[in-house]
C-alpha positions in Angstrom: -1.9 130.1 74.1 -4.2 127.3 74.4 -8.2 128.4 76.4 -8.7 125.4 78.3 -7.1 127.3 81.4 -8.4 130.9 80.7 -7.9 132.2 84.5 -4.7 131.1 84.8 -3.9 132.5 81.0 -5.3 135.8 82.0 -3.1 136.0 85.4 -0.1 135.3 83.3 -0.6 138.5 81.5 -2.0 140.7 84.0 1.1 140.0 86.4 3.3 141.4 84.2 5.1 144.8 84.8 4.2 145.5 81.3 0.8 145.1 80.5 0.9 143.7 76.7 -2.4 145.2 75.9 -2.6 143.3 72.1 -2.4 140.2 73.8 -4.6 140.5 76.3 -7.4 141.8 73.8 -6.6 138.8 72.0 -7.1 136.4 74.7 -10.3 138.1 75.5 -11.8 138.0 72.5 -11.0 134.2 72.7 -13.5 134.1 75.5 -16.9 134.3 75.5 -18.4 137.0 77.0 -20.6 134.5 79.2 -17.9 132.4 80.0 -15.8 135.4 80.9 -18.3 136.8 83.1 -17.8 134.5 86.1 -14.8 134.2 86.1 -14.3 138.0 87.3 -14.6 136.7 90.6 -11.2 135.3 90.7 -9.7 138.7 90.0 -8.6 141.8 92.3 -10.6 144.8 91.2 -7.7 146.8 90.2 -7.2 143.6 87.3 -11.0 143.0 87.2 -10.5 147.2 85.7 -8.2 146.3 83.2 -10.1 143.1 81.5 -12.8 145.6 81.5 -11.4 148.1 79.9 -9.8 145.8 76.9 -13.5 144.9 75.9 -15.2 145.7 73.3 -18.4 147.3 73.6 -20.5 144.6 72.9 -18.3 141.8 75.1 -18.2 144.7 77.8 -22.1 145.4 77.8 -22.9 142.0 78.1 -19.9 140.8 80.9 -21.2 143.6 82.9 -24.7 142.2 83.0 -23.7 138.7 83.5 -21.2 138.9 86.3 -21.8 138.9 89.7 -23.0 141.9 91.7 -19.4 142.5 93.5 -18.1 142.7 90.2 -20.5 144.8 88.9 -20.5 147.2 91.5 -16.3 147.4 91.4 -16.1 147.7 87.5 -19.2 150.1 88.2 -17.4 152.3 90.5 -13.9 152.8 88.9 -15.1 152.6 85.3 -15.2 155.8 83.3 -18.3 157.4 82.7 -17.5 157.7 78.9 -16.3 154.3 78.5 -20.0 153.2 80.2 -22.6 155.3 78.6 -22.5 153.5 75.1 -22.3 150.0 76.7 -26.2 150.9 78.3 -27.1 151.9 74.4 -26.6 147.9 73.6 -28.8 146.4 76.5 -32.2 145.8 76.8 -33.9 148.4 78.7 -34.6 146.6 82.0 -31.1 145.6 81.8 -29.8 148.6 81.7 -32.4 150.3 84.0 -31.0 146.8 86.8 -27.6 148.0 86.5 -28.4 152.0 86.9 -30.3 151.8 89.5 -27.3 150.4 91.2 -25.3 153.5 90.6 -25.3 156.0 93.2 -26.7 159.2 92.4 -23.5 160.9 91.8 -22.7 158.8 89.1 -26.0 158.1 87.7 -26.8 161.4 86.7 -24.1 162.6 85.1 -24.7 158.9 83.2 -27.7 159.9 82.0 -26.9 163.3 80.4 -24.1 161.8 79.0 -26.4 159.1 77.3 -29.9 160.6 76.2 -30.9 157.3 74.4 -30.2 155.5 77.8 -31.8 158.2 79.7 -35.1 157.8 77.5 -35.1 154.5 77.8 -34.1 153.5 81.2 -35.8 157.1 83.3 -39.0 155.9 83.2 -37.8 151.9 84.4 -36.4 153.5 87.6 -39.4 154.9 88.6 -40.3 151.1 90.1 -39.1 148.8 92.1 -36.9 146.4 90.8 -38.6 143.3 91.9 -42.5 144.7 90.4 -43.6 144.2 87.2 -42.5 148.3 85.9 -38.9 147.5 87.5 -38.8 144.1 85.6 -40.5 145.3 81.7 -38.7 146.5 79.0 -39.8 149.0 76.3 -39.0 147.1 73.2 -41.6 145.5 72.1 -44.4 145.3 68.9 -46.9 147.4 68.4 -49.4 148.0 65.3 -52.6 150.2 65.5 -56.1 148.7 66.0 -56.9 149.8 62.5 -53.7 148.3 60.6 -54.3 145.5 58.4 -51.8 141.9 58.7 -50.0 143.4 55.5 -49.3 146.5 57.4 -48.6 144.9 60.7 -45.9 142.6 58.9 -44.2 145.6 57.4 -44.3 146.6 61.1 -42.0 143.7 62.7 -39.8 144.3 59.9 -38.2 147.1 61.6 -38.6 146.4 64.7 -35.1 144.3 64.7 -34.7 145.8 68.2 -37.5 144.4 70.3 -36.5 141.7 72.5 -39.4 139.2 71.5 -41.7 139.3 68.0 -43.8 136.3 69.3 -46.3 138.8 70.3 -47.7 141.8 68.2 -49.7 144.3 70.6 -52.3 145.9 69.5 -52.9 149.7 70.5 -55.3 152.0 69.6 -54.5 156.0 68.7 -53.6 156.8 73.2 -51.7 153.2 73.2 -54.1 151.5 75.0 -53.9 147.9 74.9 -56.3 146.7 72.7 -55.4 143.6 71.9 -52.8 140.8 70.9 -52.1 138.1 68.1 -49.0 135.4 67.7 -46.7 135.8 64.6 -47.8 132.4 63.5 -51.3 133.9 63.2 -50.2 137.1 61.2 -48.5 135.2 58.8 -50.9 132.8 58.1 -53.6 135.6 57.6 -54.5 137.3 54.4 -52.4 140.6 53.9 -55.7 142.6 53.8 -57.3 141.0 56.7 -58.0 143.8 59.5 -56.1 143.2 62.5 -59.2 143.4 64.9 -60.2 140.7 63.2 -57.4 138.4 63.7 -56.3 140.0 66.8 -57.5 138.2 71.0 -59.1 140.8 72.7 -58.8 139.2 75.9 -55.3 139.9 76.8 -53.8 138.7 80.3 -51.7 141.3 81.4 -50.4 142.8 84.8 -49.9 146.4 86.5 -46.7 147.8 86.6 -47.2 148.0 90.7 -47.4 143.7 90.5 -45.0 141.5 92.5 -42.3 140.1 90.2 -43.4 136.5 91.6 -46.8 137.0 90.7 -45.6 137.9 87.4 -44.0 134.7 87.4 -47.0 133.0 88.6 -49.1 134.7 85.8 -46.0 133.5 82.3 -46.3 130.0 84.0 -50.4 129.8 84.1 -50.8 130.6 81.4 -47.9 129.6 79.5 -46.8 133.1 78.2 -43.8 133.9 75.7 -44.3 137.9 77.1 -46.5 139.5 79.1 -48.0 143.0 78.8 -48.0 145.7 81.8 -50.2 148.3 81.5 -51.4 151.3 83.7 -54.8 151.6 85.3 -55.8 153.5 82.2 -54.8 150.7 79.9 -52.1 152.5 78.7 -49.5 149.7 77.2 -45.8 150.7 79.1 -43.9 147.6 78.0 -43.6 143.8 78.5 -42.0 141.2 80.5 -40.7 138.3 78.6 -40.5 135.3 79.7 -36.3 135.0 80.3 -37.0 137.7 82.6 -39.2 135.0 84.5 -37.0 132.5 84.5 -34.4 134.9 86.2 -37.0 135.4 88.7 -38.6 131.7 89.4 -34.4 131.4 90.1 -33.5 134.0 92.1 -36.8 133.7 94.1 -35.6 130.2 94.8 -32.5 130.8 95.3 -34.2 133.3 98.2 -35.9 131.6 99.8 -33.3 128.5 100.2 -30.9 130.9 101.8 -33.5 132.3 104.3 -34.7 128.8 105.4 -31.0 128.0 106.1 -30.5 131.4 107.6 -28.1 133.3 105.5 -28.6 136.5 103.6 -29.8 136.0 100.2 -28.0 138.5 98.4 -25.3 136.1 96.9 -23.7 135.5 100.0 -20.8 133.5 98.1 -19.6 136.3 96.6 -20.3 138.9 99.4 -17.7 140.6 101.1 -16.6 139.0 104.3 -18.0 141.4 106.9 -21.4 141.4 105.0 -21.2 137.3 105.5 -20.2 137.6 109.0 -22.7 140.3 110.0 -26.0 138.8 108.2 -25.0 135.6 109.5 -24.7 136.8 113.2 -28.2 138.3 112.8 -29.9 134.8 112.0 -27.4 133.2 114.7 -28.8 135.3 117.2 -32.0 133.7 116.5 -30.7 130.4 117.2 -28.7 131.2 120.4 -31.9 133.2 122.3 -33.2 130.0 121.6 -30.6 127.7 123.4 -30.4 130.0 125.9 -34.0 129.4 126.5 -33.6 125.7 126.3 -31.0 126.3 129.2 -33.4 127.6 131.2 -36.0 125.4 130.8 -33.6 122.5 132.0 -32.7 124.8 134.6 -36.3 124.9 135.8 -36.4 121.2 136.0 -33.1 120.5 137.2 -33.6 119.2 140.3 -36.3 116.7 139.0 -34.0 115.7 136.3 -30.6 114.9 138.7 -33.0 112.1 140.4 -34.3 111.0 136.9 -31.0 111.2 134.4 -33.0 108.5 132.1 -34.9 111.2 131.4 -32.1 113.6 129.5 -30.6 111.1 127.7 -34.1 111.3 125.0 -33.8 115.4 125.1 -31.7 115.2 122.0 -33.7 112.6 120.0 -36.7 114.4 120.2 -35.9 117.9 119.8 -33.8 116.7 116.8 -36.9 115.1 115.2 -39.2 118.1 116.3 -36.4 120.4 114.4 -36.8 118.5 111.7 -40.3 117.7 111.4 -40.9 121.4 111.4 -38.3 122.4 108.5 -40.5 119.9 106.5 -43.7 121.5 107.4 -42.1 124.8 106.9 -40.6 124.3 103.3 -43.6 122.7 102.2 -45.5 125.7 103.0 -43.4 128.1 101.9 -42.9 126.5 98.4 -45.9 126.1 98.0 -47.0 129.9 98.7 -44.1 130.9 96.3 -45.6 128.3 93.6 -49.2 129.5 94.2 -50.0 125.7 94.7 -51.3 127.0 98.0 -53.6 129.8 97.7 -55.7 131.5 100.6 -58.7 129.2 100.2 -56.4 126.0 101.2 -54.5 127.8 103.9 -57.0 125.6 106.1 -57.2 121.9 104.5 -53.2 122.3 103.6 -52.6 123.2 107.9 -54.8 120.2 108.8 -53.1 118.2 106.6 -49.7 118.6 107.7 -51.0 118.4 111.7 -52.3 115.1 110.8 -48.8 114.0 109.0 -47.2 115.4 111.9 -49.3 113.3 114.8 -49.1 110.2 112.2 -45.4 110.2 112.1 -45.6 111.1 116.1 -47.3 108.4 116.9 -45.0 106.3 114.5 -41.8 107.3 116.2 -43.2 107.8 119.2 -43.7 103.8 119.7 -40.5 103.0 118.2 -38.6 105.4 120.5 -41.2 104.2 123.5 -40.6 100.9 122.7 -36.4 101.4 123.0 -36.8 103.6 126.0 -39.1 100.9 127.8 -37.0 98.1 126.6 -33.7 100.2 128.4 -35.5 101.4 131.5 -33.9 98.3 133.7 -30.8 98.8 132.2 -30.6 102.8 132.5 -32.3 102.2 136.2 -35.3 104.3 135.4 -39.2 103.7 136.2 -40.8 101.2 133.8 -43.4 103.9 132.7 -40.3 105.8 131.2 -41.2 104.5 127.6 -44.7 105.9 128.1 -43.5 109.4 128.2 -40.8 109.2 126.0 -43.6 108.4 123.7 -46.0 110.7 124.5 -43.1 113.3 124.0 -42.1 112.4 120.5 -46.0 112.5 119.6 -46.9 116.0 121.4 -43.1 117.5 120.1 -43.9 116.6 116.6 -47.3 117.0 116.0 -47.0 120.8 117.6 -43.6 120.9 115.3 -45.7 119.9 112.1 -48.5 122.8 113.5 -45.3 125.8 113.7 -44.0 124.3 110.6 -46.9 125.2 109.0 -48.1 128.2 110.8 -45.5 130.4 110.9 -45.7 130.5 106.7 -49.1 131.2 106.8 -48.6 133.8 109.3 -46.4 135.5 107.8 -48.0 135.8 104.7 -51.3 136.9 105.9 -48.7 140.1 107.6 -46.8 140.4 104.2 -43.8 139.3 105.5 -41.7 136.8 103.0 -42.9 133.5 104.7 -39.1 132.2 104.2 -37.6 134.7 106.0 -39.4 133.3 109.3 -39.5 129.5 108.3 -35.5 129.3 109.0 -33.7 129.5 112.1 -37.0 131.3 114.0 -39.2 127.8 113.2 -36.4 125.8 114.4 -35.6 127.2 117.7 -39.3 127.4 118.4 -40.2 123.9 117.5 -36.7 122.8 119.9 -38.2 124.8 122.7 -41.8 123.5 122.6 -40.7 120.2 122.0 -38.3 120.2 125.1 -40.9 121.6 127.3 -43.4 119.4 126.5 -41.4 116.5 126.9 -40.3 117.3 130.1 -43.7 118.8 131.2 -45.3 115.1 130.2 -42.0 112.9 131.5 -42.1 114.7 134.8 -46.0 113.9 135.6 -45.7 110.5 134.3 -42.5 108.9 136.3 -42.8 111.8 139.5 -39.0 111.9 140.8 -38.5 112.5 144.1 -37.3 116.2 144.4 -34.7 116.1 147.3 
């Protein structure tokens, strides 16, 4: 059985009255557990059980990491305890600590007892929140005493096979404090009898278990980190954060913030159930129709003006289409660049006059190529002459005050604390559609004056 078409191999025997339970652990182990691990998706959870449960340890630890939440949750929920608890004993402690904290209480517990490695391990991880700094560290890591000497700290990593990273040896003193920190490459090229304080940088970046996990981020890319260390208040090392933790984070942070600026739930909304899509969807789209329901009204305000001027509605959509736009630019920009910490507080104010000034620039540039049209077309539409004036002065007001939403709405939001992408979507839209229709009405109604009848 060849493995170039291992879904379709896998359906084969699962659809059969008699499961052939040899042959499907043989298949299995013919797939990688990370090439196995998406393709879960593609199976009922009742089958999704069953490739579970012809895994071996390792595979199954490792497949229930890497697959994708639904997945996880339905393997989590029909999976026997006893078949789970050693799986937990061959992941990294934050992964494990991920995946627990997913269980409900019912079934966490009587996880724990059943596993007092896990428990030791993972007990103090759930304590945080999974997106901080505590809720993202794991325990394994290096450690020597202040007073150890390289020989002794060598004899150290030796057996510490189990920690996730030996780039780093920490150095604690007698309370495991964090003292300080040297790179393996140093400890080996020191003498064995060197003392390790001498060797050793003192001035260790590291971060409170309490931190945001994109600041964390922020801090591994600075400063170009293979780990970094959290500690408590006291100093007190508790574990590290290495740096494929961060990528996870730079992705799914991005992956975030995408979905919120195009107004979907960012919880993996491919692989969500269908009334989860439909219901976070409908809470954005709600957004979006208060907003065209304003714009109704608005038109409805001027409607009489606008049946003895119909030159006028034919440049709504243009306008409000490049003010929409214009302000997703302004938007993204900012809210990239908050995530990035290439805008920090102190250029909140350069970085907003900035984008008002591209904003009026490209205004001004679209504003006389749109003019120009609309003047050119006046005769032929039978409107005023002065219609390319305001259709001008329109596209300059909608997108400069576009560009200003863009960009303040971000900012607002994370001056409040809010996630500045959760607001930069469908709410920035709407608003910069609504401004930019009023004020192009406002300024095309006092330039050409229709008769009212």
């Amino acid at each position: 059985m060849t493995q170039d078409r291992p879904i379709e191999n896998l359906q084969a025997i699962l659809s059969e009255e008699d499961l052939r339970s040899l042959e499907l652990i043989k298949l299995l182990r013919e797939i990688r557990p990370l090439d196995l691990a998406p393709l879960l998706l593609h199976f009922d959870p009742e089958d999704k059980a069953k490739i579970f449960d012809h895994l071996d340890s390792d595979s199954a630890a490792e497949v229930l990491f890497e697959t994708d939440p639904r997945s996880r949750d339905e393997i989590l929920e029909h999976a026997r305890l006893d078949k789970l608890a050693p799986l937990f004993d061959r992941m990294p402690p934050d992964e494990a600590a991920d995946i627990v904290t997913s269980l409900p209480p019912e079934r966490r517990d009587p996880l724990l007892r059943l596993s007092p490695l896990l428990a030791d391990h993972v007990r103090p991880l759930l304590a945080y929140d999974s997106e901080t700094a505590g809720g993202k560290m794991t325990t394994e890591y290096v450690s020597v005493g202040e007073n150890e000497t390289a020989g002794g700290a060598m004899r150290a990593i030796q057996g510490s096979i189990g920690a996730e990273t030996v780039n780093y040896i920490f150095v604690v003193n007698g309370e495991h404090r964090l003292r300080g920190v040297l790179s393996i490459r140093e400890l080996i090229a020191s003498r064995p009898d060197a003392p390790i304080q001498e060797i050793m940088v003192s001035d260790v970046i590291s971060a409170p278990p309490e931190m945001d996990q994109e600041d964390v981020a922020g801090l591994v890319q600075k400063y170009n980190l293979a780990a970094l260390p959290i500690v408590r208040q006291d100093g007190r090392l508790l574990g590290i954060v290495t740096v494929d933790d961060v990528i996870d984070v730079i992705q799914s942070e991005a992956s975030e913030d995408m979905y919120h600026l195009a107004g979907t739930s960012p919880d993996r909304p491919t692989t969500q159930k269908f009334h989860r899509q439909v219901l976070d969807r409908f809470r954005f789209l709600l957004i979006t129709l208060a907003g065209g329901l304003a714009i109704v009204l608005v038109q409805a305000q001027y409607g009489h003006a606008l049946e003895s001027m119909m030159a006028i509605v034919f440049f709504i959509p243009a306008i409000i289409g490049m003010a929409g736009n214009v302000g997703i630019q302004a938007s993204t920009i900012m809210v990239r660049g908050v995530a990035t910490g290439e805008i920090q507080p102190g250029r909140f104010g350069s970085v907003l006059r900035r984008e008002v000034l591209v904003g009026a620039t490209l205004g001004i540039l679209f504003g006389f190529i749109c003019g120009a049209l609309a003047a050119w077309g006046s005769s032929l539409l039978g409107a005023d002459s002065d219609l390319g004036y305001a259709v001008g002065l329109g596209m300059v007001s909608g997108l400069t005050v576009a560009s200003l939403m863009g960009a303040v709405v971000p900012l607002a939001c994370e001056k409040l604390g809010l996630d500045p992408a959760l607001a930069a979507g469908p709410f920035v839209t709407t608003l910069n559609d609504l401004t930019a229709l009023t004020l192009y009405l406002a300024i095309a109604l006092t330039i050409l004056k229709p008769e009212v009848g």
